[in-house]
SERO-4910 file (N, C-alpha, C, O; in steps of 0.05 Angstrom, whole numbers):
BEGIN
 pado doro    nc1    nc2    nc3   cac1   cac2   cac3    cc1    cc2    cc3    oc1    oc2    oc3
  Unk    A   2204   2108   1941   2226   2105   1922   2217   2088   1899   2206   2067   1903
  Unk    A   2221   2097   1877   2216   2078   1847   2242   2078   1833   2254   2097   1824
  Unk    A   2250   2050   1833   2273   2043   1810   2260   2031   1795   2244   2012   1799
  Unk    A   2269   2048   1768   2263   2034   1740   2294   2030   1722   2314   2044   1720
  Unk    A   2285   2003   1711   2309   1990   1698   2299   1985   1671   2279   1972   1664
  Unk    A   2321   2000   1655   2320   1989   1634   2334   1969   1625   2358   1973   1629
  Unk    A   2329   1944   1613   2337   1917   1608   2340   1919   1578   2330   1936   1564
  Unk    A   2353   1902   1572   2357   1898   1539   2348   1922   1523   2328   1922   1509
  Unk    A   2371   1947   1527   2367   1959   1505   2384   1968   1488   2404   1983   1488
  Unk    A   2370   1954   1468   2388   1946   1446   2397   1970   1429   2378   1984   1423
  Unk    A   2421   1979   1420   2422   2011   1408   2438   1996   1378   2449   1974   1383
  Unk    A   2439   2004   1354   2445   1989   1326   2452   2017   1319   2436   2036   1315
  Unk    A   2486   2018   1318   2495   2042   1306   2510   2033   1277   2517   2009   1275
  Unk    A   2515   2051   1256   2525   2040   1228   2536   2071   1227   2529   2091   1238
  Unk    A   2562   2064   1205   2571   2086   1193   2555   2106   1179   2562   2129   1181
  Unk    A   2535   2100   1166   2515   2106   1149   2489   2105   1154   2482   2082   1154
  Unk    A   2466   2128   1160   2441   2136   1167   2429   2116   1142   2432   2121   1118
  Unk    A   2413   2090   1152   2396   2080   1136   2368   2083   1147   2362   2092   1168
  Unk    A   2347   2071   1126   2322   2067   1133   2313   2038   1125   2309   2033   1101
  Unk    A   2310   2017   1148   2295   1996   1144   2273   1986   1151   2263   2007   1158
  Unk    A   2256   1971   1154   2238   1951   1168   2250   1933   1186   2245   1932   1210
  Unk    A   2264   1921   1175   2285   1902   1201   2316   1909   1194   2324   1915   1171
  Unk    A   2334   1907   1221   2357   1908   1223   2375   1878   1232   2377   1864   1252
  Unk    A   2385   1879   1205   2408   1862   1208   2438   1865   1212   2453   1873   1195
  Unk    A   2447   1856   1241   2465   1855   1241   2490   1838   1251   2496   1828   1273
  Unk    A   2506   1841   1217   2521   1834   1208   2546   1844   1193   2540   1866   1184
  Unk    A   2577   1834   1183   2595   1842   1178   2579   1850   1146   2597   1840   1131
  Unk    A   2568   1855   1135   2555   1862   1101   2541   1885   1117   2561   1896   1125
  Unk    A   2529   1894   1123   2514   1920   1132   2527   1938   1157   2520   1960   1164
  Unk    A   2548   1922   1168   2582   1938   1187   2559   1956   1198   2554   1978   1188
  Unk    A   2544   1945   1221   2523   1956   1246   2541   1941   1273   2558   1924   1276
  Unk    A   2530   1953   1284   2550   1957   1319   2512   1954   1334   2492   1969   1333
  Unk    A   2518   1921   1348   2495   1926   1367   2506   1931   1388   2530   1929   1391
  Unk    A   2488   1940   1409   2495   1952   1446   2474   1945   1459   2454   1957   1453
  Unk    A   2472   1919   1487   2458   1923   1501   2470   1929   1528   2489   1921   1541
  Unk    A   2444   1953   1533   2460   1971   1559   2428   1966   1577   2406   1958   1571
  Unk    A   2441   1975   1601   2418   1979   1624   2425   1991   1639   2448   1988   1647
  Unk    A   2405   2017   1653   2408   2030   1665   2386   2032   1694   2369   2014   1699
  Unk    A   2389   2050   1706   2367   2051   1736   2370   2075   1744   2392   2086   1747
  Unk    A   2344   2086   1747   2341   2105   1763   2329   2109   1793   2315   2090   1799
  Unk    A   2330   2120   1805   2312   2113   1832   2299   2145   1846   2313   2163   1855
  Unk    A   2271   2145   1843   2256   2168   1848   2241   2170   1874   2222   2156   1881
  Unk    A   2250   2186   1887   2234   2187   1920   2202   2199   1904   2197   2217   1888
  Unk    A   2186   2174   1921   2160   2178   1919   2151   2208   1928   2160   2220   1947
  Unk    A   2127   2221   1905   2127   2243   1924   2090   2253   1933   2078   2273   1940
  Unk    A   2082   2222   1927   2053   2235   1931   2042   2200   1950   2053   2178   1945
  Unk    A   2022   2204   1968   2017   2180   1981   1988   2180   1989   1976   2198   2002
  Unk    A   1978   2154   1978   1941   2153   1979   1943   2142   2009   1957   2122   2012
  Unk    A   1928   2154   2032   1925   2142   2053   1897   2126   2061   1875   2138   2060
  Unk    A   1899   2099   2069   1874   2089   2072   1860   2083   2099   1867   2066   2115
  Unk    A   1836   2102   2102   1837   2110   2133   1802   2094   2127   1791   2090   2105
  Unk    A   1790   2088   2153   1765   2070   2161   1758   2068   2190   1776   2074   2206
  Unk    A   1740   2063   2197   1728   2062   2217   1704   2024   2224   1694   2008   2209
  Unk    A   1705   2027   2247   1678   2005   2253   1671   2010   2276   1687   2011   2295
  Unk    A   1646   2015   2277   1632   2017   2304   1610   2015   2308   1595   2024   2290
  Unk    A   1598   2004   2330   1570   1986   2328   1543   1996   2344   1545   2018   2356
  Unk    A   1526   1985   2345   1501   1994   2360   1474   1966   2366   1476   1943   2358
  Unk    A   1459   1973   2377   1443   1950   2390   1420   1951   2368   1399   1938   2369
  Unk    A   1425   1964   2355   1405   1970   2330   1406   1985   2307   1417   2006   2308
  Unk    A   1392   1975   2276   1409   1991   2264   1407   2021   2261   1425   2033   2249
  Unk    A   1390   2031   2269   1392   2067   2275   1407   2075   2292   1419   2096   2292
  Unk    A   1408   2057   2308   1433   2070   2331   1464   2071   2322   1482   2088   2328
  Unk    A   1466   2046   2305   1487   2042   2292   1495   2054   2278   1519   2056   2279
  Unk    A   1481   2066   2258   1484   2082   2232   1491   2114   2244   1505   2130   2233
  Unk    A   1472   2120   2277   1481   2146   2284   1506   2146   2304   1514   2166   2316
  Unk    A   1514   2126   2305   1540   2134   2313   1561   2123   2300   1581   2119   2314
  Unk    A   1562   2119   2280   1573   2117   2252   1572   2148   2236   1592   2160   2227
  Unk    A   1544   2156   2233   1548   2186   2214   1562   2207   2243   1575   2227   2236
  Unk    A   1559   2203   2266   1583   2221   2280   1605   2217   2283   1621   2236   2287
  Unk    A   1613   2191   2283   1643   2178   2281   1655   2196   2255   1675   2211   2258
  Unk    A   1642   2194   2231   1645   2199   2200   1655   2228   2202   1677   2235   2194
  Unk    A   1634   2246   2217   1634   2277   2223   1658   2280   2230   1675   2290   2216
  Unk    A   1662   2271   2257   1695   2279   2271   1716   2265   2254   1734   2263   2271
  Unk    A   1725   2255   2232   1732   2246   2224   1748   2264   2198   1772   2267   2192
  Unk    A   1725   2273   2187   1724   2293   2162   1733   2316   2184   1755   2324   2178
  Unk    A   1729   2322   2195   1729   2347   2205   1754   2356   2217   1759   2380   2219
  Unk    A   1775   2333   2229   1796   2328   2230   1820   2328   2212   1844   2332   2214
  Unk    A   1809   2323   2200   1824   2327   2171   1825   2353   2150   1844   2360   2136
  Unk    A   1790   2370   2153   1796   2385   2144   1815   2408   2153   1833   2420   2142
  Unk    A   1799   2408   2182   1812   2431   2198   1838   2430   2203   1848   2444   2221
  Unk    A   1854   2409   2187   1883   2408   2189   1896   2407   2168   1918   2397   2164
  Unk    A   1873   2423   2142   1880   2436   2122   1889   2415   2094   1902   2422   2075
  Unk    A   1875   2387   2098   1874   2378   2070   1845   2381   2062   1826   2373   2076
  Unk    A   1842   2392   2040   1826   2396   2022   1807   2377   2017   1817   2356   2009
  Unk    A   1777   2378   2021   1761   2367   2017   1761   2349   1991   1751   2327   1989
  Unk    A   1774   2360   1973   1773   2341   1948   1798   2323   1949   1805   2306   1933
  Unk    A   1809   2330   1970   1833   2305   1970   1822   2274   1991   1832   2252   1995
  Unk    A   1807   2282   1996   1787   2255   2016   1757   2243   2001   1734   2252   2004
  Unk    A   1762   2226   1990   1754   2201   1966   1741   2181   1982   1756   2162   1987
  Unk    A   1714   2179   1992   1704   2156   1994   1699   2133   1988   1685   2132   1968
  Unk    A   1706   2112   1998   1711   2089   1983   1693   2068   1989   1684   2056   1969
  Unk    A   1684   2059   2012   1660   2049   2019   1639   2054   2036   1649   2075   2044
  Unk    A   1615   2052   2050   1602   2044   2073   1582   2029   2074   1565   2027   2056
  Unk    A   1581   2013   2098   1560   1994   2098   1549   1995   2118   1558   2012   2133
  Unk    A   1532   1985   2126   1506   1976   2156   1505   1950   2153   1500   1941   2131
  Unk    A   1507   1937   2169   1503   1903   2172   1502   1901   2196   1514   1915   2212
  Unk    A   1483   1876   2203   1486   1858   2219   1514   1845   2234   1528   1834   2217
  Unk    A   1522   1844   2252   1544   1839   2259   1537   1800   2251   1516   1787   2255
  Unk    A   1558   1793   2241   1566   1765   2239   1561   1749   2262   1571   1760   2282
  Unk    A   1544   1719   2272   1547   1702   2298   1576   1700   2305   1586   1704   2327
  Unk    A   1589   1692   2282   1612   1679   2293   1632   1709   2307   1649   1704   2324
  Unk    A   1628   1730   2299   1644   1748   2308   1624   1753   2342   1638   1765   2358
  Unk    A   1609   1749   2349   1595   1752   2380   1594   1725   2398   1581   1722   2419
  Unk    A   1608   1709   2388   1614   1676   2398   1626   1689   2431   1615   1686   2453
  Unk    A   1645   1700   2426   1661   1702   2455   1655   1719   2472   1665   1721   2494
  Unk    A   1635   1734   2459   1625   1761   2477   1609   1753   2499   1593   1734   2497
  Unk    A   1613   1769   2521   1593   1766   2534   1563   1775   2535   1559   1795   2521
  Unk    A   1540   1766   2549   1513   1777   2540   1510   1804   2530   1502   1815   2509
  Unk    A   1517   1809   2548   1518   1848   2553   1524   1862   2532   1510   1879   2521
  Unk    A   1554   1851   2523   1567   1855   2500   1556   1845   2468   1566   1854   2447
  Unk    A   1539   1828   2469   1528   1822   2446   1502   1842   2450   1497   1852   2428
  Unk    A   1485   1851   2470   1473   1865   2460   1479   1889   2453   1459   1901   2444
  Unk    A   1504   1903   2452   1517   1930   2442   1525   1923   2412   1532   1942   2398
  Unk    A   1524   1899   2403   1539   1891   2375   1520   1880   2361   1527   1860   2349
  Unk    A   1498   1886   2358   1480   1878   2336   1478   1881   2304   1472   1866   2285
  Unk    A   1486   1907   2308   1490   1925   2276   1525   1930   2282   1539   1928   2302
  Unk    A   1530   1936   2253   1563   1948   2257   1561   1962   2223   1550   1952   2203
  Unk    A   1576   1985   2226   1574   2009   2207   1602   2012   2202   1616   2024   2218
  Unk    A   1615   2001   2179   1628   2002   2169   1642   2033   2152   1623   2043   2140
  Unk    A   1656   2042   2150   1666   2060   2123   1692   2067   2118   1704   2068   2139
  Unk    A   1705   2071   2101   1731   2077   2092   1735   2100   2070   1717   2107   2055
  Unk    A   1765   2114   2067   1763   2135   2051   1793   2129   2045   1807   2112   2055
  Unk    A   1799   2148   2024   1823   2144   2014   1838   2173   2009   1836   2185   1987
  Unk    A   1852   2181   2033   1860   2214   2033   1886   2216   2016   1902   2199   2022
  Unk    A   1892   2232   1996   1913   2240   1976   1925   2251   1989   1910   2263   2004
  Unk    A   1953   2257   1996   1965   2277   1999   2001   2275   1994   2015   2256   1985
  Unk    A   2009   2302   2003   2043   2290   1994   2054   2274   2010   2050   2274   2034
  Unk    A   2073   2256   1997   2078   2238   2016   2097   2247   2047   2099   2234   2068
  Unk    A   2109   2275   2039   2123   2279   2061   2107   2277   2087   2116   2266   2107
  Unk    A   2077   2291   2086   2054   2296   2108   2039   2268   2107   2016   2272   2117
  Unk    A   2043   2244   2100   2025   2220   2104   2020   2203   2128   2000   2189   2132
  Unk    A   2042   2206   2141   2049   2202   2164   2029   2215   2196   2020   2206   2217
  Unk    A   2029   2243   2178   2016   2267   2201   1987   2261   2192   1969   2260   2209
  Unk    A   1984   2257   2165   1954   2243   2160   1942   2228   2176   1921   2235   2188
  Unk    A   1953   2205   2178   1942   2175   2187   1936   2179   2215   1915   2170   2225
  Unk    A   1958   2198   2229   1963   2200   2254   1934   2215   2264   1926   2209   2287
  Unk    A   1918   2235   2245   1905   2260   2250   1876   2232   2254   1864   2225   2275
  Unk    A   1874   2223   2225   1849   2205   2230   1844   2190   2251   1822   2189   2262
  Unk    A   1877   2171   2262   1864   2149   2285   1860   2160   2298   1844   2151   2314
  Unk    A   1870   2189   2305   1862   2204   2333   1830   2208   2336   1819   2201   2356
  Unk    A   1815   2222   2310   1791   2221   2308   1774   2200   2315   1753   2203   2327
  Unk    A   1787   2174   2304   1767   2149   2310   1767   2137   2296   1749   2120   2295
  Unk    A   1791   2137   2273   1795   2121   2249   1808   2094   2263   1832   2091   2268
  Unk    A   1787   2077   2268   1799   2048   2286   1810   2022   2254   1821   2001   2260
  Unk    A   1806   2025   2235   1811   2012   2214   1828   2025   2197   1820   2027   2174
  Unk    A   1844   2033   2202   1872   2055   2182   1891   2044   2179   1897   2028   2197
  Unk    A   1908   2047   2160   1943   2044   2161   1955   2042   2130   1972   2058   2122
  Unk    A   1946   2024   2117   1959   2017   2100   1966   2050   2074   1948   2066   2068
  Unk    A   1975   2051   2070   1991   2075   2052   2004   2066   2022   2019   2047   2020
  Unk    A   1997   2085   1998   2008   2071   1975   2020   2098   1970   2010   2121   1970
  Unk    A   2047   2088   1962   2062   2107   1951   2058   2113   1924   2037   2103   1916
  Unk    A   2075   2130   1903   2066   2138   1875   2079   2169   1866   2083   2190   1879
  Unk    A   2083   2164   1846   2101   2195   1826   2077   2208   1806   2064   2199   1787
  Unk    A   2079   2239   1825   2061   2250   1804   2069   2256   1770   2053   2268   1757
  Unk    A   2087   2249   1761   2100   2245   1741   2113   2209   1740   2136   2202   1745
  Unk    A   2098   2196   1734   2104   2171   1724   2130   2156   1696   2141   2135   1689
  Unk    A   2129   2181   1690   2139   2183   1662   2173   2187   1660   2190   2180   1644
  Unk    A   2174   2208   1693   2195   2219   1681   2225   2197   1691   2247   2198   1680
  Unk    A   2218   2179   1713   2242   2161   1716   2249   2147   1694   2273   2142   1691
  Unk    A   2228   2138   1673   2230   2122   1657   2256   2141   1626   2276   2134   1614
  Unk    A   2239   2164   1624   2250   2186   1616   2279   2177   1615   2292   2163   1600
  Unk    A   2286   2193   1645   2311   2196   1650   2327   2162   1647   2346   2164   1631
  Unk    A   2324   2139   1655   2340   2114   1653   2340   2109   1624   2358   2094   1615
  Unk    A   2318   2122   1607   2326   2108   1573   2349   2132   1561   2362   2129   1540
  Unk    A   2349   2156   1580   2366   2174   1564   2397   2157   1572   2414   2150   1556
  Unk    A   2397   2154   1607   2416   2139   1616   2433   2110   1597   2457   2104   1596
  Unk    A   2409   2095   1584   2424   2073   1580   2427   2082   1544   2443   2067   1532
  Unk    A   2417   2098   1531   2427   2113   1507   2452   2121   1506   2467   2113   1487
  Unk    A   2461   2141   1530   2484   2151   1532   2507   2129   1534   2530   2131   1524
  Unk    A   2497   2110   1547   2527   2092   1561   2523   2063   1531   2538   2043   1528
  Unk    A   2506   2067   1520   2508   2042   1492   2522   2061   1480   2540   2048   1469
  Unk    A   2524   2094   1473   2528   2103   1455   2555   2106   1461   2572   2100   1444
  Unk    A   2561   2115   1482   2597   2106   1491   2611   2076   1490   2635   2071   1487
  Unk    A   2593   2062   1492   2607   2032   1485   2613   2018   1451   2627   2001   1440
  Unk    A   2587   2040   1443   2598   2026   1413   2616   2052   1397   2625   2053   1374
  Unk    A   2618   2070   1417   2640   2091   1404   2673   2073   1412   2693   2077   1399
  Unk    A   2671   2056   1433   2695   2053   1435   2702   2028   1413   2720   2025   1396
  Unk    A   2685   2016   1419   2687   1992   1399   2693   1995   1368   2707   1979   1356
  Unk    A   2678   2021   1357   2682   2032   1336   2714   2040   1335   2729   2027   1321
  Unk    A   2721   2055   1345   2747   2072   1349   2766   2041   1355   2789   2046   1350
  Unk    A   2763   2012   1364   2775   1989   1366   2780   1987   1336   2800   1990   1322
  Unk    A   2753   1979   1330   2761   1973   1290   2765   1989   1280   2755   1986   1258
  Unk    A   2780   2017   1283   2780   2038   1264   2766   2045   1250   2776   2051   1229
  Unk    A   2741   2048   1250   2718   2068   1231   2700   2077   1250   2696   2070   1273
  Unk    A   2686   2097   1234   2688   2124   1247   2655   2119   1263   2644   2105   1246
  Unk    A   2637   2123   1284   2620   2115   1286   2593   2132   1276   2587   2154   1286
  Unk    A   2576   2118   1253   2547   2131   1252   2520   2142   1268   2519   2150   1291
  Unk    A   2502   2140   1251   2490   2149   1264   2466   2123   1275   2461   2102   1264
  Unk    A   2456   2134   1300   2433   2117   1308   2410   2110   1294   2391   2124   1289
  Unk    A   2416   2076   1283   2388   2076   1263   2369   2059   1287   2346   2067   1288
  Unk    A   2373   2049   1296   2346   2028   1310   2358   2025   1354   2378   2019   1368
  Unk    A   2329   2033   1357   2335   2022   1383   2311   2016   1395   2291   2027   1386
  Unk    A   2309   1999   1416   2290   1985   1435   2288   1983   1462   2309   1995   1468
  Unk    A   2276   1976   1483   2285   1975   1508   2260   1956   1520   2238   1954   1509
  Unk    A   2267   1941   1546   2243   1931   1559   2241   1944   1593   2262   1942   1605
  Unk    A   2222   1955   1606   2219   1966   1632   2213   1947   1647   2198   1929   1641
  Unk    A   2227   1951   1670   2218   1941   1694   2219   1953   1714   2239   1966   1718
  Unk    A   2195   1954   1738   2190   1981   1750   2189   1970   1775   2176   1949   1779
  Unk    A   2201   1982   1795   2201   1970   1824   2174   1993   1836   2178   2017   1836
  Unk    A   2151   1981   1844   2129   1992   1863   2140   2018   1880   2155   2012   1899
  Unk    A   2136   2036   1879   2151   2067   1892   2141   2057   1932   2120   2055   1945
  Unk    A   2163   2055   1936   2162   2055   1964   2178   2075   1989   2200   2085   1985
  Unk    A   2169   2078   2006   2192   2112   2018   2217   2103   2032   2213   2084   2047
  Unk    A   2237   2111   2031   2262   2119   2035   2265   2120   2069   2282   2110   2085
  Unk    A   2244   2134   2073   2253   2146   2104   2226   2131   2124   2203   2140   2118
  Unk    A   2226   2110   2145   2209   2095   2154   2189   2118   2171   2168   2112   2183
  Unk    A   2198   2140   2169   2177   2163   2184   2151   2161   2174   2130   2164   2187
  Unk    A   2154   2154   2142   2121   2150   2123   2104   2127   2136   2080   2129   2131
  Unk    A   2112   2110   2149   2101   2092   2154   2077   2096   2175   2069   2119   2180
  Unk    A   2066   2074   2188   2047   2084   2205   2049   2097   2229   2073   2103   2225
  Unk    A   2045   2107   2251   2048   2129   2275   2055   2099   2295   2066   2104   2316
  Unk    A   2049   2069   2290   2061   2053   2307   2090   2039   2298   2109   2031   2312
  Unk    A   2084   2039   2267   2104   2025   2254   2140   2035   2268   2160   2024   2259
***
């Protein structure tokens, strides 16, 4: 969901179509200001999913090969469930040494399985209605580092669009009435402005969320 608000916008109607640089208004130039605000609210319809993995080895070749098969079933899960290779965006991988302090509590045994650790992450596009079935597809694979999800409008433009037409319309009814108060007749629109404020697009229905959430 994205609500956008328009705040202070200011609409300067006059009996008479002028052209200025600045607008003054006052009873000598008989201009009508209006500040209106409006909101729209747009169900998100597209959602970046951020899916990852970690998994380790007693060495770093061992690590890295069960890392590039983790990686395999991974992609492969995804494809064969029909999102598009160009919609899965790699975003990191690493090989490292596992950290001391992360093998402090382990036991022997267990620190020798954690020597190396093979990091990677991707960032799958898709509509937001199926993001859900996304996330779900990867952890099954082996995506042990997944969840977080960003919502977003493949048209950014158009809530904004629609709330400046919104708060146009309802200034332009308020200084019609006001006009029609003082008896004269109302002009035409010489000057207007507005400031946005955009609430982060978030989903409507908690199904988007994660497969535990």
């Amino acid at each position: 969901m994205k609500i956008v608000r328009f705040l202070a916008f200011a609409l300067t109607v006059a009996p008479l179509a002028t052209q200025a640089q600045t607008i003054q208004v006052n009873k000598d130039n008989r201009t009508i200001a209006i500040t209106a605000t409006a909101s729209v609210i747009a169900m998100a319809d597209t959602a970046s999913v951020h899916i990852g993995f970690i998994t380790y080895g007693i060495d770093k070749d061992s690590a890295y090969a069960s890392g590039a098969s983790l990686s395999n079933s991974i992609i492969k899960a995804l494809t064969t469930a029909g999102i598009p290779s160009d919609a899965i965006e790699s975003e990191s991988q690493n090989v490292s040494p596992v950290p001391d302090y992360l093998l402090e509590k382990l036991t022997p045994a267990e620190k020798s399985m954690r020597q190396f650790q093979v990091t990677q992450t991707w960032i799958v596009r898709t509509n937001a209605a199926d993001a859900a079935k996304t996330l779900d597809i990867a952890v099954k694979a082996g995506a042990n580092q997944s969840g977080q999800i960003d919502w977003s409008l493949k048209d950014e433009n158009a809530p904004q669009a629609e709330a400046a037409a919104k708060a146009l319309q309802r200034a332009r009814a308020v200084a019609g009435e006001m006009a029609s108060g003082l008896n004269v007749k109302l002009g035409t629109l010489i000057y207007a402005s507005n400031e946005t404020q955009a609430q982060p697009p978030v989903p409507l229905d908690a199904r988007h969320g994660s497969p535990d959430g």
